[in-house]
C-alpha positions as CSV (number, residue, x, y, z in Angstrom):
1,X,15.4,-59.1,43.8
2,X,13.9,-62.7,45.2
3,X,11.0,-62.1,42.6
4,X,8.4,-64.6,43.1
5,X,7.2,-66.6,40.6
6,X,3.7,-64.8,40.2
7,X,5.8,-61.5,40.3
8,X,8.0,-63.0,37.7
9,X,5.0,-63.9,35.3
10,X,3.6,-60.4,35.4
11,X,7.0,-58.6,34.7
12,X,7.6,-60.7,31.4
13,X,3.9,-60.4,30.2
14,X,3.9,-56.5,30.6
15,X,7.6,-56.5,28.9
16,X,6.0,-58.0,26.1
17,X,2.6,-55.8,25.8
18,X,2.4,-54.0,22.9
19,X,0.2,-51.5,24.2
20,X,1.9,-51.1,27.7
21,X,3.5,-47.2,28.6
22,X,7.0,-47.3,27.6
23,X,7.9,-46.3,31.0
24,X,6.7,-48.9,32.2
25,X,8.0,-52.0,30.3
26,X,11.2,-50.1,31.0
27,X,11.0,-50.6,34.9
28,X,10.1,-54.3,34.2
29,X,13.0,-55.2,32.3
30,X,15.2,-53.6,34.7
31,X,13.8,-55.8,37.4
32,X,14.0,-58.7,35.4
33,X,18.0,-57.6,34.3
34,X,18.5,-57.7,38.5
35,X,16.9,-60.2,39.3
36,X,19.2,-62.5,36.7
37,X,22.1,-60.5,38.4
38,X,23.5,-58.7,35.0
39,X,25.7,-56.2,35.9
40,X,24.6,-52.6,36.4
41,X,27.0,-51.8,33.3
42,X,25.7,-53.9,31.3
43,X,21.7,-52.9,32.6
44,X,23.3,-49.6,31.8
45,X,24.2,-50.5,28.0
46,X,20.9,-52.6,27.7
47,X,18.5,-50.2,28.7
48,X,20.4,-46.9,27.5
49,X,19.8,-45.1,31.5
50,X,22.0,-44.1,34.2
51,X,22.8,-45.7,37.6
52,X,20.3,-43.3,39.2
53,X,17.8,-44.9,37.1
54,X,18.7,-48.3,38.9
55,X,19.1,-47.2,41.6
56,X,15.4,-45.6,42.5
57,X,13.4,-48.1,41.0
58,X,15.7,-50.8,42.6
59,X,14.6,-49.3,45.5
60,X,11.1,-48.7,45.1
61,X,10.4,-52.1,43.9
62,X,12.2,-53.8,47.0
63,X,9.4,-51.2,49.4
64,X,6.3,-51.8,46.9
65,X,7.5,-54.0,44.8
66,X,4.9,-54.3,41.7
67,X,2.7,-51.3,42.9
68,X,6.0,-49.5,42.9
69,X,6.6,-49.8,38.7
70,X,4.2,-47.4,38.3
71,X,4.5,-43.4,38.4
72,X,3.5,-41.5,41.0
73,X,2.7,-38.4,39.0
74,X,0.1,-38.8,35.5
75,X,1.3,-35.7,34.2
76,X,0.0,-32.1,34.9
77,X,-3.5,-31.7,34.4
78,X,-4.6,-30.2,30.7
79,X,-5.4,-26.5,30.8
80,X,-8.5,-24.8,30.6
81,X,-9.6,-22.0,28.3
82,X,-7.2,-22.8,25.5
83,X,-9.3,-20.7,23.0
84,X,-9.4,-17.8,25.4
85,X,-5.3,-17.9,26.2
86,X,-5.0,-18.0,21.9
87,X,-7.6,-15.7,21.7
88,X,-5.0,-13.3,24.1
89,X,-1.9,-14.4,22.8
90,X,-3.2,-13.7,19.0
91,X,-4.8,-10.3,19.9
92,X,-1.0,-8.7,21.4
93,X,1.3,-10.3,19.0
94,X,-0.9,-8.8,16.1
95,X,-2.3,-5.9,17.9
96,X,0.1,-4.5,20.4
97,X,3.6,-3.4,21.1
98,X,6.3,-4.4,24.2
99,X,5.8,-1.4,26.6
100,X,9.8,-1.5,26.5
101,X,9.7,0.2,23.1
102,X,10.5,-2.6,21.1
103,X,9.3,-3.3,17.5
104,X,8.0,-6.8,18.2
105,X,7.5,-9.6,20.9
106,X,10.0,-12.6,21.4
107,X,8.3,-15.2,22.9
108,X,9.8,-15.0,26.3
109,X,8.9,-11.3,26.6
110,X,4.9,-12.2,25.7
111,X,4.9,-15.3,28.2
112,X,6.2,-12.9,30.8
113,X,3.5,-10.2,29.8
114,X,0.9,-12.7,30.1
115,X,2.3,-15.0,32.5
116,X,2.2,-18.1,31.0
117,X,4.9,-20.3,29.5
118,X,6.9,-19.3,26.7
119,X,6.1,-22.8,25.0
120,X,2.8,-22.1,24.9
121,X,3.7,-18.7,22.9
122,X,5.6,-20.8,20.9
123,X,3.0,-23.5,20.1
124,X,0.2,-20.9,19.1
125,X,2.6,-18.9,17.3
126,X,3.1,-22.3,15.8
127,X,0.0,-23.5,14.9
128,X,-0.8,-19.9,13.3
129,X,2.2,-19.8,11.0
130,X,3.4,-16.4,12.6
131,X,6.5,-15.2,13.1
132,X,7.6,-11.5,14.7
133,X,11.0,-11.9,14.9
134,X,11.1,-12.1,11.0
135,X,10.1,-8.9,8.1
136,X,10.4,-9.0,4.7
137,X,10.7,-6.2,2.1
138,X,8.1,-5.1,-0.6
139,X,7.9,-2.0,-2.9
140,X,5.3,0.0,-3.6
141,X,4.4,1.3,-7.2
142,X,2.5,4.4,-7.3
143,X,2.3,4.8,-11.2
144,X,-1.2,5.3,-11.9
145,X,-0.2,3.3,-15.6
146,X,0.8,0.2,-13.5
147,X,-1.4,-2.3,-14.9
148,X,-1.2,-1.2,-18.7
149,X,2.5,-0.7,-18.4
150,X,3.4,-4.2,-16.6
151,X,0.9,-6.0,-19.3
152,X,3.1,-4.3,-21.7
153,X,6.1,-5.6,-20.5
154,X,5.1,-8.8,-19.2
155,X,3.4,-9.4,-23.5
156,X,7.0,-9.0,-24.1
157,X,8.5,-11.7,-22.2
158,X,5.5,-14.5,-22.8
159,X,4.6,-13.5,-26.1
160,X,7.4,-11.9,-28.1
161,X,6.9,-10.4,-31.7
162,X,8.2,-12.6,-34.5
163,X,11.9,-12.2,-35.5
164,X,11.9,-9.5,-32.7
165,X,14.5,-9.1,-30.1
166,X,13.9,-8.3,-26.6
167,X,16.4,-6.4,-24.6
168,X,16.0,-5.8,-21.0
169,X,18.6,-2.8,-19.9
170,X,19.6,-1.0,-17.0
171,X,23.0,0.2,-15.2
172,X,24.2,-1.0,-12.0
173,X,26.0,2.5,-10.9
174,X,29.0,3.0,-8.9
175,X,30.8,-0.1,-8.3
176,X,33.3,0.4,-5.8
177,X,37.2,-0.9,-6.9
178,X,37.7,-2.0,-3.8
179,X,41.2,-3.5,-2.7
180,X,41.6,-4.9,1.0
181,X,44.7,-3.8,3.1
182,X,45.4,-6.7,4.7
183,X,45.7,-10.4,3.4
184,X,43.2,-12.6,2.5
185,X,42.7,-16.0,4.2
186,X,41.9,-18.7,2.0
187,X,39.0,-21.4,2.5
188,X,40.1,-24.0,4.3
189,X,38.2,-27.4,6.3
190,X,36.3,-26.0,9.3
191,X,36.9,-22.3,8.6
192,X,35.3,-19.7,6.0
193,X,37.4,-17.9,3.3
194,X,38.2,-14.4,5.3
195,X,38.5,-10.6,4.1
196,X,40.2,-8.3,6.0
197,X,38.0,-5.5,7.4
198,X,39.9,-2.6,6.4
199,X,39.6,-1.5,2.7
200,X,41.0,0.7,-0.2
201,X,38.9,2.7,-2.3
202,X,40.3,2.4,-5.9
203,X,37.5,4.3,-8.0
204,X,34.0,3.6,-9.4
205,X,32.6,2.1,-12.4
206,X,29.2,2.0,-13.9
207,X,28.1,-1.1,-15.5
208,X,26.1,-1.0,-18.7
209,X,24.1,-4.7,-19.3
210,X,21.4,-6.0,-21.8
211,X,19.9,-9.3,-21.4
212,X,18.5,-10.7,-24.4
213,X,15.1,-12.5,-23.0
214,X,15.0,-15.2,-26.0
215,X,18.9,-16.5,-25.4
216,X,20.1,-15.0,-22.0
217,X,22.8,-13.6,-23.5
218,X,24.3,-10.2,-21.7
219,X,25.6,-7.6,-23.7
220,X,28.0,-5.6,-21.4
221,X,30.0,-2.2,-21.2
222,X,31.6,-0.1,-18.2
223,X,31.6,3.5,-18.4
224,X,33.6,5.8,-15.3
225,X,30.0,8.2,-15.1
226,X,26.4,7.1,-15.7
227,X,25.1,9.5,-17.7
228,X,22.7,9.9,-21.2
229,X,25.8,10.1,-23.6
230,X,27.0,7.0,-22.3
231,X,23.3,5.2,-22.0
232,X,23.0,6.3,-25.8
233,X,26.2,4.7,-26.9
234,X,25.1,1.2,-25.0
235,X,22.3,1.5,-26.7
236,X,24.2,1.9,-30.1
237,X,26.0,-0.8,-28.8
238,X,22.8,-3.3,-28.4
239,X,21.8,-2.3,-32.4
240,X,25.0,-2.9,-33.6
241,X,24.8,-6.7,-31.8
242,X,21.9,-7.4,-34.0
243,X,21.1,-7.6,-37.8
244,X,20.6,-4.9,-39.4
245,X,17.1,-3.6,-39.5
246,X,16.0,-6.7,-36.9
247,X,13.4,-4.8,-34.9
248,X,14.5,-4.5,-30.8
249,X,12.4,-3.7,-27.7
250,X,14.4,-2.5,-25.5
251,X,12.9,-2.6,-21.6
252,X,14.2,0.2,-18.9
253,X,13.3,2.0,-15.8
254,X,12.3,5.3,-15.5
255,X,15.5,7.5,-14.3
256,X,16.0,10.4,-15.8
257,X,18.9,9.8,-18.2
258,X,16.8,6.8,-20.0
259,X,14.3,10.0,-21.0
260,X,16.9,13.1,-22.0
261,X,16.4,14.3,-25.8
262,X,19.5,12.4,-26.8
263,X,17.7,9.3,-26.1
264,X,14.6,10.5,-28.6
265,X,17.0,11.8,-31.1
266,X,18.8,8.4,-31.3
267,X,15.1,6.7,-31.3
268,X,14.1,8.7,-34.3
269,X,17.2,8.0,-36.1
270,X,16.4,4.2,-35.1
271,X,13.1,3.5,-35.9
272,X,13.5,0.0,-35.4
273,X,14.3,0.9,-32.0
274,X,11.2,1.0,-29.3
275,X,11.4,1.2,-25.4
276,X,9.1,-0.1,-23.3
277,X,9.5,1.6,-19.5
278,X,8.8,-0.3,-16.5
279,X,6.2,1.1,-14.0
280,X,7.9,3.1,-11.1
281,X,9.3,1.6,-8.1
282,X,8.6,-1.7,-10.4
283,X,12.5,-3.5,-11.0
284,X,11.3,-7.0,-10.4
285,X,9.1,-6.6,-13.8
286,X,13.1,-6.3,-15.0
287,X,14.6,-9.4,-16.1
288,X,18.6,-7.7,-15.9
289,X,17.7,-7.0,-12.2
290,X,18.0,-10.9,-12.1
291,X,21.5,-11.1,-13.4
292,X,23.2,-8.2,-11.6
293,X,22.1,-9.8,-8.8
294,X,24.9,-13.4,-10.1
295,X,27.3,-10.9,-10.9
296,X,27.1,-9.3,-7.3
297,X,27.0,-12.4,-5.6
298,X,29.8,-14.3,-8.3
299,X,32.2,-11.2,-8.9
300,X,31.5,-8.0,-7.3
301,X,31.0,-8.6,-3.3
302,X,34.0,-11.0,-2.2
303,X,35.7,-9.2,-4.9
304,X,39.5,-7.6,-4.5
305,X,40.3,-4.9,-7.1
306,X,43.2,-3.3,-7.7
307,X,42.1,-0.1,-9.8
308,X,39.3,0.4,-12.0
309,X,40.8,-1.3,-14.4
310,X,41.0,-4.4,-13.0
311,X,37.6,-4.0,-12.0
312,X,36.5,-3.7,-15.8
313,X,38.8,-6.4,-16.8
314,X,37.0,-9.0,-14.2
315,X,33.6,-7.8,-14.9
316,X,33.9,-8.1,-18.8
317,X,35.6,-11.7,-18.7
318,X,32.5,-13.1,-16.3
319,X,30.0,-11.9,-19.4
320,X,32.3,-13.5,-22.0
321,X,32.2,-16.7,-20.0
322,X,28.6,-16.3,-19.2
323,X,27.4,-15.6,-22.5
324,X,29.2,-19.1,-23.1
325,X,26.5,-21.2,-21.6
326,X,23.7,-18.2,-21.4
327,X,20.3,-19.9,-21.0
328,X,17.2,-17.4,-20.6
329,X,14.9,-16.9,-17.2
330,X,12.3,-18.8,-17.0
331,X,9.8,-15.5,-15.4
332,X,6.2,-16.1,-14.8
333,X,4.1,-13.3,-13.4
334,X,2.7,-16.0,-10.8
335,X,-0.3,-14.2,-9.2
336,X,-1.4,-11.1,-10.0
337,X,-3.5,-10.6,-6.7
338,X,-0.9,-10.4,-4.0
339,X,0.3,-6.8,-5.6
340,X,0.4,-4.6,-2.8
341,X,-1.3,-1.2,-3.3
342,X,-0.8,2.3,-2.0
343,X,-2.5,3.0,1.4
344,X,-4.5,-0.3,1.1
345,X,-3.9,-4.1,2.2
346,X,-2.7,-6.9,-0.4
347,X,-5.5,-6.5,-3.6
348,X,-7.8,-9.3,-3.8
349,X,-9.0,-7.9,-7.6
């Protein structure tokens, strides 16, 4: 490169600035690199670029030599009206719809709208913690006895009666015995355990669960119909599980069969008996909604059953090993103000 010794000097002192543009200090080693004659390779390994790289500053340096180091382009200037563009890309995220008929904006279909970038959709979306392309779920009570009713039930969980026993109950209905026509594929390195896609319908079951809130212990029974008769004789099935006399709170929903004269006659000839029933549209406040939701996810969803009965057979041996190491929920009613009421926005009371 036939640097010169002045030329020499200033390449090594801005190689060893601390506050010098990257890009820069960069340019100046390569110089130096040719101007010892290291191979491009090796430039190449030093300086992690390609030959291009080399190959333009080479030449730019040998036309302008130091003046030609640095860039010919800052950068594009910073834009103007940032609070207005937010202000616009805010208002139609939150405000309007895709003419298309689409349910919600990506952010290449809002850059187009507005003609901007889709970065910049990005970035504000970004910086406002919103994201369309996501929606989440919630259920709406409309029990007018909400709050008295989940205060009953949530005084249950915290603060228990003494020598009490809390049960929380409920049926998970028509579990499909479903066998699979064609041969599973097992797990293997780089590839997911694989169902076939056609299916055999072997029956239903319903299954019967009480979760004891003080130990986490499940009491379980499958029945072939969901109906009173067979609600009552879980619920004989809970008493019998206990001492006799022990008093037991048993918490429900509110279907139909958990409210049929059977159940009051067996509550009158079980005084130490009591149900507490959950507000409507209210199964969170359910501590066994919890569990089926393991034994979905653990038995009932990759599952392959062959009939009914081998259906009840796996379900039953999960809650014998479960009820092996059976450690209770730790449930907290964490904030009270984000319920979400009818016709009205998140409470703030």
């Amino acid at each position: 490169m036939n640097l010169s010794k002045a030329e020499r000097e200033e390449l090594t002192s801005l190689q060893r600035k601390r506050a010098a543009p990257v890009a820069q200090v960069r340019r100046a080693k390569l110089i130096l690199l040719l101007d010892d004659g290291v191979s491009r390779d090796a430039i190449m390994n030093t300086l992690g670029c390609d030959s291009r790289f080399i190959a333009t500053w080479r030449a730019r340096f040998s036309e302008e030599r130091l003046a030609g180091l640095y860039g010919r382009h800052s950068g594009r200037a910073p834009r103007r009206n940032l609070p207005r563009l937010e202000a616009r890309v805010l208002d139609y995220t939150l405000k309007r719809k895709p003419k298309d008929g689409a349910t919600h904006w990506s952010s290449r279909k809002l850059a187009t709208e507005l003609g901007i970038s889709f970065m910049d959709v990005q970035r504000i979306w970004r910086r406002h913690d919103l994201k369309p392309h996501r929606v989440d779920r919630h259920m709406v009570s409309n029990d007018p006895d909400f709050e008295s009713k989940a205060a009953d039930v949530i005084g249950l969980y915290l603060n228990p009666p003494a020598h009490a026993a809390v049960f929380c109950v409920d049926e998970k209905t028509a579990i499909q015995a479903l066998d699979r026509k064609d041969r599973m594929l097992p797990l293997s390195p780089g590839r997911a355990e694989s169902h076939g896609f056609e299916y055999k319908r072997n029956g239903t079951l319903s299954l019967f669960a009480a979760l004891n809130t003080a130990t986490g212990e499940v009491v379980g029974k499958t029945a072939a119909r969901h109906t009173s008769a067979q609600f009552v004789a879980f619920l004989s099935d809970v008493v019998a599980s206990q001492s006799v006399g022990r008093e037991i709170h048993v918490i429900c929903d509110n279907v139909s069969s958990h409210k049929t004269v059977a159940v009051q006659d067996f509550l009158a000839d079980h005084p130490n008996v009591s149900m507490h029933f959950t507000p409507t549209y209210s199964s969170w406040l359910n501590q066994v909604e919890n569990w089926f939701g393991r034994i979905q996810r653990d038995v009932i969803a990759r599952g392959i059953f062959t009939s009914t009965t081998d259906l009840h057979k796996k379900l039953m041996r999960y809650i014998r090993q479960y009820n092996k190491n059976a450690k209770p929920l730790k449930w907290k009613y964490a904030d009270p103000s984000r319920r979400i009421r009818c016709n009205s926005s998140v409470s703030s009371d």
